[in-house]
VOPAGU-2260 file (C-alpha; in pm, 1 decimal, decimal comma):
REM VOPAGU-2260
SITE   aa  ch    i         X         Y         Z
SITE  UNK   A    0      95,2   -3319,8    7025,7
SITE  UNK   A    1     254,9   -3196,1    7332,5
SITE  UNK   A    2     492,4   -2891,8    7412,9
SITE  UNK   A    3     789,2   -3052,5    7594,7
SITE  UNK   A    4     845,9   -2762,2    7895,6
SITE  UNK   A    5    1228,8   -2837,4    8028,9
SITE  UNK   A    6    1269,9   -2774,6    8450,9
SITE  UNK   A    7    1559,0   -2719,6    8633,5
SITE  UNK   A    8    1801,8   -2489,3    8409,5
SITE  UNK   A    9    2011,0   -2254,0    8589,5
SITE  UNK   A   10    1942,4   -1906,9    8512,2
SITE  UNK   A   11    1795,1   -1943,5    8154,3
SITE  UNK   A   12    1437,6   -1833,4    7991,3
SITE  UNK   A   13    1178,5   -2021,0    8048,4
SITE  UNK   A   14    1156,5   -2189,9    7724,8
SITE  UNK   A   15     948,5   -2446,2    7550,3
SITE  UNK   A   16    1004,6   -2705,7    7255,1
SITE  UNK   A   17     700,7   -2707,1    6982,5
SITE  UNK   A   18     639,0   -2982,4    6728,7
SITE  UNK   A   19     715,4   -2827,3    6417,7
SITE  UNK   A   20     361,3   -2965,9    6261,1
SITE  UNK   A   21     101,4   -2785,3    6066,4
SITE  UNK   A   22    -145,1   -2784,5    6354,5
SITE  UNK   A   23     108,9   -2614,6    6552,3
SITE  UNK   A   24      59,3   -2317,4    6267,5
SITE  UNK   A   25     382,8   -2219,0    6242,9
SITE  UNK   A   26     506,0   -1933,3    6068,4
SITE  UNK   A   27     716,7   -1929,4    5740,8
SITE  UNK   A   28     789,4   -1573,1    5787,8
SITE  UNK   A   29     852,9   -1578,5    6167,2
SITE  UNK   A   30    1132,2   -1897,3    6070,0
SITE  UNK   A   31    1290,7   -1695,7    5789,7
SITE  UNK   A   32    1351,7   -1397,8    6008,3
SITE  UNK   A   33    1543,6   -1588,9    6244,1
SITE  UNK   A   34    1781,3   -1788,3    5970,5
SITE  UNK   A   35    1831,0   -1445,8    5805,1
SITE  UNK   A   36    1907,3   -1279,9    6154,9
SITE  UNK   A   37    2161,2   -1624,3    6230,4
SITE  UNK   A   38    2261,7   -1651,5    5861,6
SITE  UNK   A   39    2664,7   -1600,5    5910,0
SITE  UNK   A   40    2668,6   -1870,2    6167,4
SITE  UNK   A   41    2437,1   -2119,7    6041,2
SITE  UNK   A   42    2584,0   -2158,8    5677,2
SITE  UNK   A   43    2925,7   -2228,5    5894,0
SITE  UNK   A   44    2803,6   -2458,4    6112,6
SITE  UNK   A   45    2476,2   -2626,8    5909,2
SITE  UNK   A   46    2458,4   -2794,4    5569,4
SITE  UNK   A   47    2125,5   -2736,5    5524,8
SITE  UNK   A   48    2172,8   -2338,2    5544,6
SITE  UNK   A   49    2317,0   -2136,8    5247,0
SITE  UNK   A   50    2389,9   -1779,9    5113,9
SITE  UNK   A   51    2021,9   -1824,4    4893,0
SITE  UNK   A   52    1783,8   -1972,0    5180,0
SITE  UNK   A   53    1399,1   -1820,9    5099,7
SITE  UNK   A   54    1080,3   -1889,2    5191,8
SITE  UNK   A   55    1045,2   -2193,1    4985,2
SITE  UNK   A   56    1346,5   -2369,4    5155,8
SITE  UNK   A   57    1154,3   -2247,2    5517,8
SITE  UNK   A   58     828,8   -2484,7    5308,4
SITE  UNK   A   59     997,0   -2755,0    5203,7
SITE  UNK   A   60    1160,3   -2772,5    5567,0
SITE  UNK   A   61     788,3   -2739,3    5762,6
SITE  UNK   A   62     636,6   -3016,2    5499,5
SITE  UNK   A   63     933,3   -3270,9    5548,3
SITE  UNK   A   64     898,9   -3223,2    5921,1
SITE  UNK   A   65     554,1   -3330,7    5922,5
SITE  UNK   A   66     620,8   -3627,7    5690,1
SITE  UNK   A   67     917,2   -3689,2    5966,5
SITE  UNK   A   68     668,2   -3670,7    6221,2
SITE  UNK   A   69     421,6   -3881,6    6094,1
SITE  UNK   A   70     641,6   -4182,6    6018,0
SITE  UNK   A   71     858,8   -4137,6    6301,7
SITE  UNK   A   72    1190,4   -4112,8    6169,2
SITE  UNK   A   73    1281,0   -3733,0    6332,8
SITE  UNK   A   74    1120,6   -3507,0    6572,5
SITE  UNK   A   75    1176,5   -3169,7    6482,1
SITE  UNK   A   76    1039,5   -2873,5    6730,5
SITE  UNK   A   77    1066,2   -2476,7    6739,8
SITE  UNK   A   78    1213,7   -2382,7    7067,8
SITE  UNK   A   79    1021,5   -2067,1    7167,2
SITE  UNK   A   80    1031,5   -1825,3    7457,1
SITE  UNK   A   81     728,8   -1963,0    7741,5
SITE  UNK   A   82     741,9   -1570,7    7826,8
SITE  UNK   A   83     673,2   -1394,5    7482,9
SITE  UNK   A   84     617,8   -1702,4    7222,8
SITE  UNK   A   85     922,6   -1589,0    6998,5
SITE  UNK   A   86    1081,2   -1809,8    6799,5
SITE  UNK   A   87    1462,0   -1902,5    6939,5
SITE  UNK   A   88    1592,7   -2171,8    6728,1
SITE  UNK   A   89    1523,1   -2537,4    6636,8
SITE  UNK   A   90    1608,8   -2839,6    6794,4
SITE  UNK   A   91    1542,7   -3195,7    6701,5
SITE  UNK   A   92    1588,3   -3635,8    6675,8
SITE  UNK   A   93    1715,4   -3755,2    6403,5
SITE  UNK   A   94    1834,2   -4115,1    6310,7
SITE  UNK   A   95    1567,1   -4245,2    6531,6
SITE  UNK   A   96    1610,0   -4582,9    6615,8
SITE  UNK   A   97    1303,7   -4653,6    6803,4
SITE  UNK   A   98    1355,4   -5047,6    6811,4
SITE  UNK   A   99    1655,2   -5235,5    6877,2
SITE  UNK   A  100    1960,2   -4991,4    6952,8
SITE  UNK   A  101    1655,9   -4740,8    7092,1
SITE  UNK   A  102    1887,4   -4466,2    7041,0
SITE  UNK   A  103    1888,4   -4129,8    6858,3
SITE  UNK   A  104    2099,7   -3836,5    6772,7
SITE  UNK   A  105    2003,8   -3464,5    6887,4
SITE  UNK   A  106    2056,4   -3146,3    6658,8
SITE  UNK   A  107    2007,3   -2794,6    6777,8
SITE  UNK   A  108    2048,9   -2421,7    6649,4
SITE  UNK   A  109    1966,9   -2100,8    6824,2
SITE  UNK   A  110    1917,3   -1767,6    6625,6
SITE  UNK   A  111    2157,7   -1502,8    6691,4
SITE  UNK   A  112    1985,6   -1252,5    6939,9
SITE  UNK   A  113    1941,7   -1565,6    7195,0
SITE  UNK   A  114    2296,7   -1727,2    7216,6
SITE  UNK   A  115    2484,7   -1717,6    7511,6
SITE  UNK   A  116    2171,4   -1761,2    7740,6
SITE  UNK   A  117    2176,4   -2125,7    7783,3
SITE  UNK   A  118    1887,6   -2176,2    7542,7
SITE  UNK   A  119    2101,1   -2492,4    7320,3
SITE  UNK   A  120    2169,0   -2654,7    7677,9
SITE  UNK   A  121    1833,9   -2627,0    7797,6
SITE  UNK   A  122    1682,1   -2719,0    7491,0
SITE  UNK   A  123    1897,7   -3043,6    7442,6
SITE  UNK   A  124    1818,5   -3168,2    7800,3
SITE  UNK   A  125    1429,7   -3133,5    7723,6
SITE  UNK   A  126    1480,3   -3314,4    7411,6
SITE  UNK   A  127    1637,3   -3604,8    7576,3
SITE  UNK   A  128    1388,1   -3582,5    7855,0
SITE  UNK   A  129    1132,3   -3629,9    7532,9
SITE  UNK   A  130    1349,0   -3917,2    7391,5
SITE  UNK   A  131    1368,5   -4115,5    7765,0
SITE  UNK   A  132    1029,2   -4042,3    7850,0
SITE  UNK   A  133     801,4   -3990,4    7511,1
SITE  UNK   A  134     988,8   -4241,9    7262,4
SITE  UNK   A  135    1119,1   -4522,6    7573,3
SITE  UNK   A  136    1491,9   -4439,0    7431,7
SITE  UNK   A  137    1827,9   -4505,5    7604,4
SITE  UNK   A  138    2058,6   -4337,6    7460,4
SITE  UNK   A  139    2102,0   -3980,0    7311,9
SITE  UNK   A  140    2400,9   -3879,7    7069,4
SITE  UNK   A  141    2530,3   -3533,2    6967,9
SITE  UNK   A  142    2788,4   -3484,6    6718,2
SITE  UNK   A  143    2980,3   -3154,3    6698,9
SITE  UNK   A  144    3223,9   -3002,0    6473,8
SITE  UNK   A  145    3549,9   -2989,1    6674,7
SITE  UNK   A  146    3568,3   -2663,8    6602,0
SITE  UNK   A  147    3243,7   -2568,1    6722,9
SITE  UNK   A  148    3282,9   -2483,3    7055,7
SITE  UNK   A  149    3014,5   -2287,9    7163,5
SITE  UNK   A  150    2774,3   -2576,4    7053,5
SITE  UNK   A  151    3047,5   -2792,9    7261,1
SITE  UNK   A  152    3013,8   -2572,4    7523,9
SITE  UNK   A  153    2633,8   -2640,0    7530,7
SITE  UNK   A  154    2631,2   -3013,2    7516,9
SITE  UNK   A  155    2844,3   -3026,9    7789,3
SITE  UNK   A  156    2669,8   -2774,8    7998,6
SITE  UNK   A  157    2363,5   -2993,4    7876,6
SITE  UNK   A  158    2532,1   -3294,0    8074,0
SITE  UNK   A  159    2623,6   -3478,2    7819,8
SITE  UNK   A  160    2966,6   -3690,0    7827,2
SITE  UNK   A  161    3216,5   -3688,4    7565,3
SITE  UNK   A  162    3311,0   -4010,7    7418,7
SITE  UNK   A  163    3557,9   -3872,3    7169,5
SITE  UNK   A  164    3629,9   -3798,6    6838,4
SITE  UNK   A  165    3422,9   -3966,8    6568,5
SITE  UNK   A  166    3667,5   -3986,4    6230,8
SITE  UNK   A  167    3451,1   -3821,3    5939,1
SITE  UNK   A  168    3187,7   -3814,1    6197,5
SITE  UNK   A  169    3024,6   -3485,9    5996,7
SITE  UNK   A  170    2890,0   -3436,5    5644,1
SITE  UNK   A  171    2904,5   -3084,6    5530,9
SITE  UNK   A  172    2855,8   -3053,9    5164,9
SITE  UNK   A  173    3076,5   -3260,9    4949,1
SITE  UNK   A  174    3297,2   -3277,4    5267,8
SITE  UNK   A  175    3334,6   -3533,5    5542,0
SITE  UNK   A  176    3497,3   -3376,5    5930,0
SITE  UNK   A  177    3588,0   -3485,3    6264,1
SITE  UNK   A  178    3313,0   -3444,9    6473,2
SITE  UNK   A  179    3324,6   -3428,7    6900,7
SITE  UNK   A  180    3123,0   -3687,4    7031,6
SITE  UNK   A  181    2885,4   -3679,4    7320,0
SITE  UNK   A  182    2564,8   -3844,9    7471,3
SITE  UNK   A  183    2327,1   -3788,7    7720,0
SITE  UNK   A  184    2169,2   -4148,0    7913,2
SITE  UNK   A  185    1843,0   -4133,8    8102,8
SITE  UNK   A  186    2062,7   -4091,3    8427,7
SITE  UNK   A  187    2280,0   -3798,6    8311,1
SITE  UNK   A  188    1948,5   -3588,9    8338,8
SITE  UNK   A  189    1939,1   -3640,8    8745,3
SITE  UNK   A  190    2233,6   -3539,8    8764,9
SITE  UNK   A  191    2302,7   -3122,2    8880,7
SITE  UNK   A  192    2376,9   -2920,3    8564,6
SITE  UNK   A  193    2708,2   -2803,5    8444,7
């Protein structure tokens, strides 16, 4: 497995993406910290995050990401500081469609003490770099809450276009939303950033 090591972000931490795999050892503790620390925003904004989330959610999470990884239906990875190692947030594929279509859609969360750094923007652009590059993909989605607009903020700083507004584009819960959509093509990442 490689790291995926983004270039040309404006002004933002050197950062790099980590395949979150056992033999990249890493840490259920380290993980939980930062979903405790981001708790608030993440249950808001993430299905998959709620008032109880432990150390066995944090397992089950590193085990189906290897089983993801293995049959190559996601790509998970830890975005971590290149300077100090810390752990900054996730970002990942998911609905890979790695024949046909050759298209996939790109999820990302940063922990509280690194927002507003350009860490989501940086990290999206390095995942589609992995998708074009790593996985011979052409097209990369992101769907948003429309009321999200800091992680709006980030796609489009990312580069990425938006295409509009996908009807009950979201599943949260029992509950289907709106959701802003964007997507990033192999040529949006020569292009200067936002």
């Amino acid at each position: 497995m490689r790291t995926v090591r983004p270039t040309g972000a404006p002004a933002t931490p050197p950062l790099e993406l980590t395949p979150l795999v056992a033999a990249a050892e890493p840490s259920v503790d380290e993980f939980l910290q930062a979903i405790i620390e981001s708790k608030a925003t993440l249950m808001r904004w993430m299905p998959w995050c709620h008032a109880d989330y432990g150390a066995a959610d944090v397992e089950r999470w590193f085990a189906a990401s290897e089983q993801m990884w293995s049959s190559k239906t996601a790509f998970p990875m830890l975005i971590r500081s290149k300077e100090s190692g810390g752990l900054l947030g996730g970002v990942g594929l998911h609905d890979v469609l790695l024949y046909g279509k050759r298209e996939a859609e790109v999820g990302y969360w940063v922990r509280a003490g690194a927002r507003s750094r350009g860490v989501a923007s940086t990290a999206v652009r390095a995942m589609a770099a992995f998708a074009f590059n790593e996985l011979n993909l052409v097209r990369v989605s992101i769907r948003i809450r429309l009321d999200n607009a800091s992680s709006r903020r980030a796609a489009e700083r990312a580069g990425a276009s938006f295409e509009g507004v996908a009807r009950h584009g979201i599943v949260h819960g029992d509950t289907r939303l709106d959701a802003a959509q964007y997507s990033l093509l192999p040529a949006d990442l020569a292009r200067p950033w936002a």
